[in-house]
C-alpha angles and dihedrals in degrees: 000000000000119000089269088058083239105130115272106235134213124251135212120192130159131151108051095128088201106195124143100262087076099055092159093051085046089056089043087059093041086061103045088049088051097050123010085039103048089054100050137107084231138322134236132200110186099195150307087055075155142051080231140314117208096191138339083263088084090067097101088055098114100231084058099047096056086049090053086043093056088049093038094058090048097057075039084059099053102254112117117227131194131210120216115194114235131189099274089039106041091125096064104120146158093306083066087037095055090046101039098037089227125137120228120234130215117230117251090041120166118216131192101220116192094324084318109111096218131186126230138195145135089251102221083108086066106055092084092162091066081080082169103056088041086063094045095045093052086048090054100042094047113108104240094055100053089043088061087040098051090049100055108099111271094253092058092047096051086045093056087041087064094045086058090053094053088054109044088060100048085045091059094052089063095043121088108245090244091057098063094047127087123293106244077219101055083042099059100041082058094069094031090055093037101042094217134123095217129072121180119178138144133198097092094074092216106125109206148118111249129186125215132193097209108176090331095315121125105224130177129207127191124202117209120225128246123244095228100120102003133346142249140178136207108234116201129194139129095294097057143263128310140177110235120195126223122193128205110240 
């Protein structure tokens, strides 16, 4: 219960992409940390909390430290949170989970909110159509890979980081929109897999409610938004679920 005695609800954030190069977004997320977060039931980021992390090494870089501070006073203030990787931010690891007190949460991950089952994940695994960036992504995620990457000095990881960067938006301007949303397939062997009939996810920066029919079941799924322009967080109690919007000062 929060000090009003209202309940204290529980909030869902991802893309945000933060990086210093968006210092107004940045402050945007420093405020909401200080303030949304430290009066919820839990938080959730499901995913690209980051422009990219190449390995917990970069931690000490100052605009990441102040990032793993603002997290770090919220789990000092009681309220749990829980990290999500995304597609730009797959190498956190324990090293951010040690500094910041967050848990890290495997994706697909399946909640109880508030008596719903819902499911949770970043959402990149559902855009099936986007046959490109799956096989990037498995090339990426596959072991051998991240062990040779990991161990690269930090100065050559941020710069092909960069380079990935440069290339996944040039990649998107050639790609039709559909393409890069989610798959009504994938979608609904999610919550056929899952069981659930709640599905929260983020990565396609379309912000909406949907409805699903899945094997007779109504089902409903809510995009976050991304934190591109302006923010916005999902906030979840027993009264339901609703979009709240956040603007940059």
């Amino acid at each position: 219960m929060s000090s009003t005695g209202a309940p204290r609800p529980t909030l869902f954030i991802s893309d945000l992409h933060l990086a210093p190069n968006r210092p107004r977004i940045a402050s945007l997320f420093f405020t909401f940390m200080a303030k949304e977060a430290r009066a919820a039931q839990a938080l959730y980021i499901l995913g690209d909390l980051f422009e990219y992390w190449i390995g917990d090494e970069d931690i000490d870089q100052p605009f990441n430290r102040s990032v793993i501070d603002a997290i770090a006073g919220v789990t000092a203030a009681g309220v749990p949170v829980r990290v999500m990787h995304g597609n730009r931010d797959f190498l956190l690891g324990e090293g951010f989970a040690r500094a910041t007190g967050a848990t890290l949460l495997p994706d697909p991950a399946v909640v109880d909110l508030y008596g719903t089952p819902t499911l949770l994940m970043h959402g990149d695994t559902l855009c099936t159509d986007d046959v490109e960036y799956m096989k990037f992504r498995a090339m990426v995620r596959n072991p051998a890979f991240l062990q040779g990457f990991l161990a690269k000095p930090v100065a050559e990881r941020r710069a092909f980081a960069a380079s990935l960067r440069e290339k996944s938006d040039a990649a998107k301007e050639g790609k039709a929109m559909a393409i890069m949303d989610v798959n009504a397939q994938a979608v609904a062997q999610a919550f056929r897999s899952h069981g659930t009939p709640r599905l929260i996810h983020g990565h396609t920066h379309r912000p909406a409610r949907h409805e699903h029919a899945v094997d007779g079941r109504r089902c409903e799924r809510y995009v976050l938004a991304d934190w591109y322009e302006s923010g916005a967080y999902l906030a979840c109690d027993e009264s339901g679920v609703r979009s709240i919007a956040l603007t940059p000062v």
